[in-house]
C-alpha positions in Angstrom: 0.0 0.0 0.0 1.1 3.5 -1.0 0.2 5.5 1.9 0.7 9.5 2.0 1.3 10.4 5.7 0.5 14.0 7.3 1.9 15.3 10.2 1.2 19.1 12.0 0.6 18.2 15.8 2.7 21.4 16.9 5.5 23.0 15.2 6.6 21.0 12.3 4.4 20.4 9.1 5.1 17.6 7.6 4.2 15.1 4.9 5.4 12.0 3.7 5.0 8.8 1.3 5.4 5.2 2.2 5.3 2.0 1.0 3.7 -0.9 2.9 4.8 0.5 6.5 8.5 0.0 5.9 9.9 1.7 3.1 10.1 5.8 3.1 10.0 7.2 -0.4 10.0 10.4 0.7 10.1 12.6 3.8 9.5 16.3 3.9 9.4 18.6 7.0 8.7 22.3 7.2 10.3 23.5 10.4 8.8 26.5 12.2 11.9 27.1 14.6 13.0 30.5 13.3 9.7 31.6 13.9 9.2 30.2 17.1 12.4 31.7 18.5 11.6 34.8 18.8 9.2 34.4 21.5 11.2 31.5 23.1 8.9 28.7 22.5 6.1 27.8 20.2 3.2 30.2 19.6 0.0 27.3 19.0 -2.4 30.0 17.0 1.4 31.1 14.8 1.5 27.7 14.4 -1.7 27.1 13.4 -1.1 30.0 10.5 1.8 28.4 9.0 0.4 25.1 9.1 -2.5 26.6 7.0 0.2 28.1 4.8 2.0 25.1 4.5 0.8 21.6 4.5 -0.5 22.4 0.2 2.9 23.0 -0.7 4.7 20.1 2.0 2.3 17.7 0.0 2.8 18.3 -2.8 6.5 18.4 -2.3 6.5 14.8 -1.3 4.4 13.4 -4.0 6.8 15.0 -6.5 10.0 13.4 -4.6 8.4 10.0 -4.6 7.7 10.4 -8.2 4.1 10.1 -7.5 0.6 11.8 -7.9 -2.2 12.2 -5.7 -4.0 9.4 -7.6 -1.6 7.3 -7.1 -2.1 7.2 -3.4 -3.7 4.3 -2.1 -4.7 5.9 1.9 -4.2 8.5 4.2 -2.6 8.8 7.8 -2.6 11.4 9.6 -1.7 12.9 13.4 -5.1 12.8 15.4 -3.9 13.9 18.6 -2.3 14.3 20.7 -0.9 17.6 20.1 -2.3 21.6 19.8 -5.7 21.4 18.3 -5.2 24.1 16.1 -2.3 22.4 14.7 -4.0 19.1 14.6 -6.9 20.6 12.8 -5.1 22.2 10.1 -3.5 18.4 9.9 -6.5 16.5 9.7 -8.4 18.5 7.4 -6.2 18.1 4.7 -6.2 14.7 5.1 -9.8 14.1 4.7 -10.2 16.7 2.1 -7.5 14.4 0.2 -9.4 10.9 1.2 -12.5 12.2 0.0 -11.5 13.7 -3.1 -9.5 10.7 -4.1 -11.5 8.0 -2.9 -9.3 6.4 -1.0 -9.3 5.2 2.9 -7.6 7.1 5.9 -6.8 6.7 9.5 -5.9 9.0 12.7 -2.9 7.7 14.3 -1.7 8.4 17.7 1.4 11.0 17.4 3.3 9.0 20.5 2.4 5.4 18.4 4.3 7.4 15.5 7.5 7.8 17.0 7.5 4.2 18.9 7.3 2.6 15.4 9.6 5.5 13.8 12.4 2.6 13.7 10.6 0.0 11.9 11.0 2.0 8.7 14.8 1.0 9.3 14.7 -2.4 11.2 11.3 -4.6 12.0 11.0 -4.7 15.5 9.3 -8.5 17.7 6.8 -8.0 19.7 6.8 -7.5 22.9 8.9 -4.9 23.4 9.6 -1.9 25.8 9.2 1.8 24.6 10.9 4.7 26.3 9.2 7.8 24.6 11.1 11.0 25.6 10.0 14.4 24.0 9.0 17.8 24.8 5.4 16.6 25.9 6.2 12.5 27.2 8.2 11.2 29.2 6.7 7.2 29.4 7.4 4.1 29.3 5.1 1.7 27.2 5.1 -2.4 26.9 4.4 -3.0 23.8 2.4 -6.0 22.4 1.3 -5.2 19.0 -0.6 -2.5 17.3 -3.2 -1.2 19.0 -1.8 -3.2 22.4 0.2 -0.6 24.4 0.0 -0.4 28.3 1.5 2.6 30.2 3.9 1.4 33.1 6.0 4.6 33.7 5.6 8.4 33.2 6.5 11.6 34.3 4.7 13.0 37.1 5.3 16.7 36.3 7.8 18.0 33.2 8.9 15.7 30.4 12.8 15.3 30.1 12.0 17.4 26.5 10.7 20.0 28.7 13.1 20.3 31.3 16.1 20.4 28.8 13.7 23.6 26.9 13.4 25.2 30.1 16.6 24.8 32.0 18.1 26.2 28.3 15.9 29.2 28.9 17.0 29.7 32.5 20.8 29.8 31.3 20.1 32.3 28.5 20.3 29.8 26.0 18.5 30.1 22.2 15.4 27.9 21.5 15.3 25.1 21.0 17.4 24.8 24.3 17.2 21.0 24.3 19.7 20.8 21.2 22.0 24.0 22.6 22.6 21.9 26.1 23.7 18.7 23.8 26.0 20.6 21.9 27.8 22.4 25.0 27.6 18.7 27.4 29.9 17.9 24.7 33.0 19.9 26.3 31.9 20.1 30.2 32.4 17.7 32.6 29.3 16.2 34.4 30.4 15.7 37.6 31.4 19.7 37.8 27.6 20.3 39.5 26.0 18.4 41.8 22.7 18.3 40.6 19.3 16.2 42.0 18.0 12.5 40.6 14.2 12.8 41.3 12.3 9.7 41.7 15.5 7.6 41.5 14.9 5.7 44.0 11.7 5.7 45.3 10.4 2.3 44.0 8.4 3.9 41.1 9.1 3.2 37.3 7.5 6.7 36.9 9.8 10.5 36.7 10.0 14.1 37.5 12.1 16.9 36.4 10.3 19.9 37.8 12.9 19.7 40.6 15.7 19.1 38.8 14.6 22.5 36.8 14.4 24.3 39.8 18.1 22.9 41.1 19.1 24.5 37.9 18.1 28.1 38.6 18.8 28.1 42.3 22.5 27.5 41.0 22.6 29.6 38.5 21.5 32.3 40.4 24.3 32.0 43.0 27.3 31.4 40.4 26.2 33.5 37.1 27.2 31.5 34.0 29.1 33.8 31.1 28.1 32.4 27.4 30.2 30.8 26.1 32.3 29.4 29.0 34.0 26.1 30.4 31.8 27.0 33.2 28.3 26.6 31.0 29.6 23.7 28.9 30.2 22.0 32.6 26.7 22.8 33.6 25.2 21.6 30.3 26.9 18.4 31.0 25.5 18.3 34.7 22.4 18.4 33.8 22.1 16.3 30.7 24.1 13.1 32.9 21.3 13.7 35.5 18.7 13.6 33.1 20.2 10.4 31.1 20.8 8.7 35.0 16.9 8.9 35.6 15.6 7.9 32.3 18.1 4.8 32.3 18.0 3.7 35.8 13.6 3.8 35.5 14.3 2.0 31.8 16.2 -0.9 33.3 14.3 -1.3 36.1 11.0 -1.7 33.8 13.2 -3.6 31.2 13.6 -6.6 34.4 10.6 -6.1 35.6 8.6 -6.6 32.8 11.0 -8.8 31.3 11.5 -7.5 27.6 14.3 -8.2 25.8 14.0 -5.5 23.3 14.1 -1.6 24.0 12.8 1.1 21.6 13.9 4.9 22.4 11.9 7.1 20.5 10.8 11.2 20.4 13.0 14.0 19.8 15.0 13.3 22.5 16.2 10.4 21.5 18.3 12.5 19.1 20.5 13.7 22.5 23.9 12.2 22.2 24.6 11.7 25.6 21.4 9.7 26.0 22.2 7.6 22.7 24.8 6.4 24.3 24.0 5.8 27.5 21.3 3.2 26.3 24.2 1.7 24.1 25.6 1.1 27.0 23.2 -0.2 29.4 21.7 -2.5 26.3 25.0 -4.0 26.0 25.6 -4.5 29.3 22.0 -6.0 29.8 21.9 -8.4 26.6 19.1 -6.7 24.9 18.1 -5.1 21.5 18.2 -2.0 21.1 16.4 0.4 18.8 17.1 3.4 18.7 16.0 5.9 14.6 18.1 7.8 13.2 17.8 11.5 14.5 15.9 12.4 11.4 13.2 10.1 12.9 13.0 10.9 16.2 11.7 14.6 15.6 8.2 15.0 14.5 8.0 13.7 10.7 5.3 11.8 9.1 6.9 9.4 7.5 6.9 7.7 11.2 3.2 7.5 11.0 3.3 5.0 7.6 4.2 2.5 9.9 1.2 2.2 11.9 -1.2 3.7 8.9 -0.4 0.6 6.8 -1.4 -1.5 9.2 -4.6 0.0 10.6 -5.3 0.6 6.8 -4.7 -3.1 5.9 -6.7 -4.4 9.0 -9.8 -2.4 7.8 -9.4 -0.3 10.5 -10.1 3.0 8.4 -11.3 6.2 10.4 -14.8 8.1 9.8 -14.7 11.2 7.6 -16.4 12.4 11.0 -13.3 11.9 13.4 -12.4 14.6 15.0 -8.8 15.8 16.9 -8.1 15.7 20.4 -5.6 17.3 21.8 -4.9 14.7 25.1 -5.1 11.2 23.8 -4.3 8.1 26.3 -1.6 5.2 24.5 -3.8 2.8 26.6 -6.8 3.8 24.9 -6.1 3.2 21.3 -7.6 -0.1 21.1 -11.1 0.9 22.0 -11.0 2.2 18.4 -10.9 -1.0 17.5 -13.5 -2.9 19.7 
């Protein structure tokens, strides 16, 4: 199945084409950074504009790189949630304005279900498997059964890890997106320069916080003032990012024996980290398991991520109504009622 795959959930629009849920023939993302960094962060109804100005010309733009036209299409996926409505709406629009027009089946698919089956467009995946989704929104951990079969057993109780590198960027003085500026610098610091908290390490829990390990950040920055660039800041990034990557692999490991998977998917835009790449290198290794972990280009918001779980919903005959509708807070553990 030739499936053309639409993605606008916050501040990338995106479209892509993709054969039977493993082959990408194209991939084409519209980033709205530049935009977005002026006011430190995404604006949803800005987005929402240059979504609308967009997604024609992001579509099109991946038909034409896959050597295809619309009628060639065979079905549609598309984001349903979660996400910013406004985005998602702008998304999911075009989508079944496309499936109408051309006659052809679509499906919503769940924006976190993208990213945990981002991989399988480079290497099929067994089920069962454990899912660590980090972002800017997630922070959870997910055993994985098949499509459709996903059961939450960890998440963060406050910020996302996505969030907390964003923020604690912003607190140093740092451009948006911070998340990428703090891997860059961790590169020449040292991470055992500051002292900084492990929340939730070990209180029994497979489930995280990093509102306090924010807040550790700007109660030391505001007693030793960081200069940009300096030793100093490039130590601090590299704090921060080890305390971050110690949390997210000591919870991972502990749900990895406890659940007793053998294979381990990182996925979501902070996946692309490099420090946390490798620590789940490491700890995979040293545990015996398989490890998946996309290529960076997969791990931010794309839609060629979605094909994967659009071919086989499509294929199933598990085709959405030209009624569905977004929403923007969408359970993992409640996809398969979409089913029953």
């Amino acid at each position: 199945m030739l499936i053309l795959a639409i993605e606008s959930s916050c501040d990338e629009t995106a479209a892509a084409v993709v054969r039977d849920g493993c082959e990408t023939l194209s991939s084409v993302v519209s980033s709205q950074i530049a935009i977005h960094a002026e006011y430190g962060g995404v604006v949803p109804e800005i987005a929402s504009r240059k979504h609308l100005e967009m997604i024609t010309p992001v579509v099109n733009q991946a038909l034409h790189e896959a050597g295809l036209a619309m009628g060639d299409i065979q079905g549609v996926a598309v984001t349903r949630g979660p996400g910013l409505a406004g985005a998602l709406l702008v998304g999911l629009s075009a989508a079944k304005a496309i499936a109408f027009a051309q006659a052809v089946p679509f499906v919503g698919v769940h924006h976190i279900e993208g990213h945990i089956f981002a991989t399988c467009l480079e290497q099929p995946v067994e089920f069962p498997f454990l899912a660590l989704v980090v972002s800017g929104g997630h922070t959870h951990l997910y055993l994985v059964e098949g499509f459709g079969r996903y059961t939450t057993i960890g998440r963060t109780i406050d910020d996302a890890a996505g969030e907390a590198f964003d923020k604690s960027a912003k607190i140093m003085g740092l451009e948006y997106p911070g998340g990428a500026r703090i891997d860059a610098l961790a590169r020449t610091g040292d991470c055992r320069a500051v002292r900084l908290p492990r929340p939730l390490i070990n209180d029994g829990s497979l489930n995280f916080s990093f509102s306090g390990l924010k807040t550790a950040m700007l109660q030391w920055i505001n007693k030793h003032p960081v200069a940009m660039p300096s030793q100093d800041a490039s130590d601090l990034c590299a704090s921060f990012q080890e305390a971050v990557c110690d949390v997210l692999a000591f919870k991972t490991e502990a749900a990895l024996r406890q659940c007793g998977a053998r294979r381990l998917v990182v996925a979501g835009g902070v996946a692309c980290n490099s420090g946390l790449r490798a620590r789940m290198t490491r700890m995979a290794a040293d545990l015996g398991v398989e490890l998946h972990i996309p290529k960076p280009a997969l791990c931010g918001d794309n839609a060629a991520m979605l094909g994967v779980a659009g071919n086989y919903y499509l294929c199933n005959g598990h085709a959405s109504s030209l009624s569905l509708d977004v929403t923007a807070t969408w359970e993992m553990d409640r996809i398969k009622d979409m089913f029953s």
